[in-house]
Structures are given as structure tokens and as C-alpha cells.
C-alpha positions, 0 to 999 in steps of 0.5 A: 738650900743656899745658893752661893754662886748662881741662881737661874731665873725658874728657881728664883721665882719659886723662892720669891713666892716662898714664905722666906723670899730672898733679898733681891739687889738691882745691881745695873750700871753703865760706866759711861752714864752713871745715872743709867742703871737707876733710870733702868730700875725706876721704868721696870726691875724684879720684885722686891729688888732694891736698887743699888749703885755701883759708885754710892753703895758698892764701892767707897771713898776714893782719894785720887790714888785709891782706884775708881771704885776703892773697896768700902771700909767693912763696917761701912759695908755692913752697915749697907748689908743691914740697910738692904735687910740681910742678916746671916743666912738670908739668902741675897740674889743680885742680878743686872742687865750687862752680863754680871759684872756688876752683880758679881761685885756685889756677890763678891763684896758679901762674900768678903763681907762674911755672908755666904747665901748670895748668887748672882742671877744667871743671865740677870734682867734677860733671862727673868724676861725670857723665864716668864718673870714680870717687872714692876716699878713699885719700890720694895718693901724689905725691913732693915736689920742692924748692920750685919755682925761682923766676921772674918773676910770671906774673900782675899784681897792684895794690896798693889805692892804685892804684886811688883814683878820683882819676887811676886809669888802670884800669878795675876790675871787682867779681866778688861777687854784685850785692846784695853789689856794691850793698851791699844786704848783707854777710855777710863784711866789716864795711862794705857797698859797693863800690869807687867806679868799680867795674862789676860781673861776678858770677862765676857769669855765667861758668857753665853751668847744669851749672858748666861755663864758657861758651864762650869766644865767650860769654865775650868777649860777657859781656866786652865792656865790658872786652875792648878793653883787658883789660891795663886791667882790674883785677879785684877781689871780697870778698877776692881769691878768686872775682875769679880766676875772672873772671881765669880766665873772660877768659884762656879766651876770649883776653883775657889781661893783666888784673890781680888786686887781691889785698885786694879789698874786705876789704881796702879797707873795712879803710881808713876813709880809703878811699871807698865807694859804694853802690848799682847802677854810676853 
């Protein structure tokens, strides 16, 4: 069966000792050491797993007003799908060591690529230790295949003029970390704040203590401000990448629909024109 939003770590070590093993995506990253996730990898990852960068492959050019990690143009993106062997109904697992943010771009970005056989690993590197699974350092050797065909987006996105507070029809949800949120501090991006109507879901209230996400029945409980209409929902974080676990988190427990604003703040704050607000949600 495809899987389309998790995989636990049993179950993917059954299907890479299957006859048709999935495409296996190394998507660990460190926001403040770029080079981190690839050192990672080189000392030890899945079987089979390609490694692939958050700034070189899962995002694409950015121009100083496009955000930090700017969507890939599609043909772009397929072309890298093909590159990395995934070609309609292969099943695709993407998996990191922080949580799944950066497994859930991925995830997210196939979806909107089209491809629906793609699941990020439950509790990623951690879990696959725990469930008995072995890390190698051999590189893999998956054959390429023509960029992926091209389909229809899979995953909605807004642009940030749709999301001006004056008449927007969307109900936008901020997944960074509350004092990021608040504007208490801002490690990242030259303004602090938020987009003005923005509520806040901090990513990491979809996990476990062990990273695996909650149950889908807590999911939709942690959800349910947003639940009722989930294609009226737009999520957003500080430059498009942790708002895909939200994303990730309400398709698992049966909320799918909900839109992905792929500048996010970095973005936005790049606008002085744009507004800002500071402090908790009104």
C-alpha cells in the first residue's frame, strides 16, 4: 500500500527488504550550520538514503525578497525528483533527525509536485535506531529516472497579498516558536513579529517527547480552532519550511486542504510597506 503521510520505522524496514524498496530522502539540516545535516549523513544514515539539502535542493533561488528558502520552480523540482529515482507510484520516505521539519518539506514539496506515495518517517533517525534498524556510510545506489511528468499541483499555496488583513478570506497560522511568534527575539530575519491575525501552532506541539507525532486524535484536538474549515487555513513560519510539518501534522489526523504561504515571514518582513504585529495573538 502507499503510504502518504507516516511510515513507522518496523514498517519501512520490512519495505526495504522488499523486492520494490522505496526511495529513501536524508533530509537532516541545521539552520545555524548549514553543512551539519551532510556531515551527519557522511558518519552514518538509512540504507539506500540520498541525502538532500535544504538550501541546494529543497528550496530554490532567492532574490532578497522572495524569503530564505523560496519554492523551487516545478520543472526544477522534477527534474531533482527524477535525479533522486522517483517516478509515479514509487514510494518515497523522507526522514531527519530534528523532529520532521525538514522531512516534511520534503514531503510537502512532492505533494505539490503531484506525487502522492511519499511519508515522512515517524520519529525519523531516532526511531529507526530504537526499532533495531543499522546506519551505514555506503552511498546509494538508486538509478535516475527522467524528471518527473509534469501534473497539477497537489498542494495549495498563497501568495503574501492574499494575506493583507484588510478583507482576507484565510484564517493564517504561524508555526515558529512563541517568543519568535511574539517578536520577543529573532535569531533569523531582520524584523521581529508577526503577520498581524496570525494564531500561533508551534510545530513542535505536534510531537512526542520521543519525536514521533501525536495521535491523529490529538492532532485534531490541538487543531481545533482551525479544524472546522482546514481549506481556510494558511500556514506560515519564518521562511517556509517548519509551517509544512503543521501541514503534515493536519493531513495525518484528516484535515487535509489547508494552504502553504511559501515566503512565510522572511518574506513578508522583507516588505516595509507590509504590517507587523508584536506581542501574544489579539
Amino acid at each position: 500500500m502507499p503510504w502518504n503521510t507516516l511510515i513507522d520505522a518496523e514498517t519501512l524496514r520490512t519495505a526495504l527488504e522488499g523486492a520494490d524498496p522505496p526511495v529513501v530522502l536524508d533530509c537532516g539540516f541545521d539552520l545555524a550550520d548549514p553543512a551539519a545535516g551532510e556531515r551527519a549523513h557522511a558518519a552514518g544514515h538509512l540504507p539506500q538514503a540520498q541525502y538532500v539539502h535544504l538550501d541546494r535542493d529543497l528550496s530554490g533561488a532567492k532574490d532578497g525578497r522572495n524569503g530564505r528558502h523560496p519554492l523551487p520552480t516545478r520543472a526544477v523540482l522534477a527534474a531533482r525528483a527524477g535525479a533522486w529515482g522517483i517516478a509515479p507510484g514509487v514510494q518515497v520516505v523522507a526522514y531527519d533527525a530534528q523532529g520532521g521539519p525538514y522531512a516534511a518539506r520534503a514531503w510537502w514539496l512532492l505533494r505539490w509536485l503531484g506525487h502522492d506515495a511519499v511519508a515522512v518517517l515517524d520519529g525519523g533517525t531516532a526511531a529507526w535506531v530504537a526499532a533495531g534498524g543499522s546506519l551505514v556510510t555506503a552511498p546509494a545506489t538508486v538509478p535516475a529516472r527522467p524528471p518527473y511528468p509534469e501534473r497539477p499541483p497537489g498542494m495549495p499555496t498563497v501568495v503574501a497579498a492574499a494575506l493583507l488583513p484588510a478583507d482576507r478570506p484565510w484564517r493564517v497560522l504561524d508555526a515558529r516558536a512563541p517568543e519568535r511568534y511574539r517578536g520577543d527575539v529573532e535569531p533569523l530575519d531582520p524584523v521581529a513579529g508577526h503577520i498581524p491575525g496570525a494564531a500561533n501552532r508551534f510545530f513542535k506541539d505536534n510531537l512526542l517527547p520521543d519525536g514521533r507525532l501525536r495521535t491523529s486524535a490529538e492532532l485534531r484536538a490541538g487543531f481545533a480552532p482551525w479544524a472546522a474549515e482546514p481549506a481556510t487555513v494558511v500556514h506560515q513560519c519564518g521562511s517556509g519550511v517548519t509551517a509544512c510539518h503543521n501541514l503534515l501534522a493536519m493531513e495525518h489526523a484528516g484535515l487535509p486542504g489547508s494552504a502553504l504561504y511559501p515566503g512565510s515571514w522572511s518574506e513578508w518582513c522583507a516588505d516595509p510597506s507590509r504590517p507587523v504585529a508584536r506581542g501574544p495573538a489579539a
